[in-house]
BAPA-414192 format. One line per field, with one value per residue (C-alpha): x, y, z. Coordinates in nm, 3 decimals. Layout:
<pts>
c1 X;...
c2 Y;...
c3 Z;...
</pts>
This chain:
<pts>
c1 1.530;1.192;1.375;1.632;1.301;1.124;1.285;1.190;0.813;0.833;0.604;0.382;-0.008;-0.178;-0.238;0.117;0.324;0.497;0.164;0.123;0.415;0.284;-0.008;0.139;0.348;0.031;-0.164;0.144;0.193;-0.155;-0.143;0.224;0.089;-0.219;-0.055;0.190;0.454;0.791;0.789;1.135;1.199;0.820;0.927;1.252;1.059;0.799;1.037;1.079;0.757;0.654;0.983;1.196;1.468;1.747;1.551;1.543;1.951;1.992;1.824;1.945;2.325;2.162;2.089;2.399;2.575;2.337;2.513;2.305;2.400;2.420;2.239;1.960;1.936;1.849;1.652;1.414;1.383;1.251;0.992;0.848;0.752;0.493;0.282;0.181;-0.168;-0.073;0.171;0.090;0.301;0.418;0.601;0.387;0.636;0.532;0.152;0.158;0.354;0.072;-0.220;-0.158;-0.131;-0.465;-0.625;-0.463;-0.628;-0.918;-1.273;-1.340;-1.002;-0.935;-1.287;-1.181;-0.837;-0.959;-1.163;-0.872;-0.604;-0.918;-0.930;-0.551;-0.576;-0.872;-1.142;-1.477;-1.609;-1.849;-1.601;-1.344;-1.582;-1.739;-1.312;-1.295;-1.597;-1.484;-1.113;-1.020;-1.257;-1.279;-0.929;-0.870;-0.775;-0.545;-0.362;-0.388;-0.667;-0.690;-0.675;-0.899;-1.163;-1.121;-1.103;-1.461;-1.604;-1.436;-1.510;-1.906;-1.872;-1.714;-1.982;-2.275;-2.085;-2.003;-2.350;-2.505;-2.293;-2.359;-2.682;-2.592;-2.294
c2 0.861;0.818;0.748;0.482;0.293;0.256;0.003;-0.224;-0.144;-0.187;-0.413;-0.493;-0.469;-0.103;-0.233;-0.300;-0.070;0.258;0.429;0.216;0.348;0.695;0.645;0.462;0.771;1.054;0.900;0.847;1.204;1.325;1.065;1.198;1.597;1.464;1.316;1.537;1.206;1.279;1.099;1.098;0.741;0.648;0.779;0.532;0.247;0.284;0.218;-0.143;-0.208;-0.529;-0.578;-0.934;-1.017;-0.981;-0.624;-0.495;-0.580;-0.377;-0.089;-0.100;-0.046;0.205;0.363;0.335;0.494;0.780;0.883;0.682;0.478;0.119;0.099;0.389;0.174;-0.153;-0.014;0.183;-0.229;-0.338;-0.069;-0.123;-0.489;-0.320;-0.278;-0.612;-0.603;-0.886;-0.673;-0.556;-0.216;-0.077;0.206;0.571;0.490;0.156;0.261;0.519;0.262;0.001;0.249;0.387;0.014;-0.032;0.354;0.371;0.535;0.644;0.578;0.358;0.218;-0.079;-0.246;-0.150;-0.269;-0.583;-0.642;-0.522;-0.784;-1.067;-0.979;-1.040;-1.330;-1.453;-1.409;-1.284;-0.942;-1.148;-1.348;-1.089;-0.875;-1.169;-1.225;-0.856;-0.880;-1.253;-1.229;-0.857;-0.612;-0.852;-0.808;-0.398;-0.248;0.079;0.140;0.547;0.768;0.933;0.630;0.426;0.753;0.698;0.365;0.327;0.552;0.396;0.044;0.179;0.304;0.008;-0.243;-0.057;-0.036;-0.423;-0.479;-0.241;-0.395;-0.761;-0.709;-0.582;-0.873
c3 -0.630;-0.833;-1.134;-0.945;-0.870;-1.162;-1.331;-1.033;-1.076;-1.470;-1.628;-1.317;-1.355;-1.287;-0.945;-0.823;-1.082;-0.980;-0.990;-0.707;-0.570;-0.622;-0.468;-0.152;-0.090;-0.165;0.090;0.355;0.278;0.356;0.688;0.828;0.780;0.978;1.261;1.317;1.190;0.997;0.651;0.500;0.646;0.524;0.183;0.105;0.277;0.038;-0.234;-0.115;-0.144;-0.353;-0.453;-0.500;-0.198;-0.515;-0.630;-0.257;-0.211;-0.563;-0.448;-0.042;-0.232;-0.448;-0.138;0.002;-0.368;-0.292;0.085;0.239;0.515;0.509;0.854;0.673;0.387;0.615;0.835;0.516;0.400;0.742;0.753;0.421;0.562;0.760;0.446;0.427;0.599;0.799;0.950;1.322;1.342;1.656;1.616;1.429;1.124;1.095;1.129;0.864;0.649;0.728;0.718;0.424;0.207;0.342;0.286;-0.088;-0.361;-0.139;-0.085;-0.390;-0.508;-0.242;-0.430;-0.763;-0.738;-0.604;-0.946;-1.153;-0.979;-1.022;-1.415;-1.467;-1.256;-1.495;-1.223;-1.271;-1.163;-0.931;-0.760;-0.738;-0.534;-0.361;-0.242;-0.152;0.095;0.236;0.247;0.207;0.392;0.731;0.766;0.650;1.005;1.059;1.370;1.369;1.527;1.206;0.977;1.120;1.101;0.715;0.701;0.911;0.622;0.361;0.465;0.434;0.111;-0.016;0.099;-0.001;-0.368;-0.343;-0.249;-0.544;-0.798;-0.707;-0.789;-1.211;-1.245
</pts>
């Protein structure tokens, strides 16, 4: 299925690429053996992820070539729109889904990335992380015991680093 995807990912920044993708489904992964949560559904919703309406219709029939069935394949699409962190999830699929857009890359990547998407987008390293602590970190919340655990820690990390490198850009 990896390889069915990829094309769909190609030529996207480091950020939002397949090794997004990747990364998405390591820490969903490490969340559903945590919480006791199945993952195969997690999995092909993941797959959806930051794709175009036209890409996400390509690979829902892909889905269905593959024995899927056309009720799987729609509901895998629905899921992944619990990644948006806007998204208030309901069911434990939907959580992991959610909590593991926000908890990507661990402890120091949510900061990092946020720098990374700001240089593409021509911002400076200043104002990118001044945007993370405004717009980005206020609004980081996970819906799982376990998730928000990390996220609390994570969220500490990331302001003290913010903070520390504020004071050398």
């Amino acid at each position: 299925m990896m390889e069915m995807i990829e094309p769909f990912h190609e030529g996207k920044d480091p950020a939002h690429g397949m090794e997004h993708i990747h990364r998405l489904r390591l820490m969903a992964k490490t969340i559903c053996q945590n919480s006791g949560i199945p993952r195969e559904d997690i999995y092909f919703a993941i797959f959806f992820h930051g794709l175009t309406t036209t890409q996400q219709d390509q690979v829902e029939s892909t889905f269905i070539s593959f024995g899927k069935t056309p009720e799987e394949a729609k509901h895998y699409r629905e899921l992944s729109t619990y990644m948006s962190r806007d998204a208030v999830p309901s069911t434990n699929e939907e959580k992991v889904l959610h909590d593991c857009h926000v908890l990507e890359g661990g402890k120091y990547f949510a900061l990092i990335k946020s720098i990374i998407t700001g240089l593409f987008d021509d911002r400076s390293i200043g104002s990118s992380i001044e945007l993370y602590e405004k717009k980005i970190l206020p609004k980081q919340r996970c819906y799982l015991s376990y998730t928000r655990r990390i996220l609390k820690d994570q969220q500490k990390i990331m302001k003290d680093m913010a903070q520390n490198m504020k004071e050398f850009v």
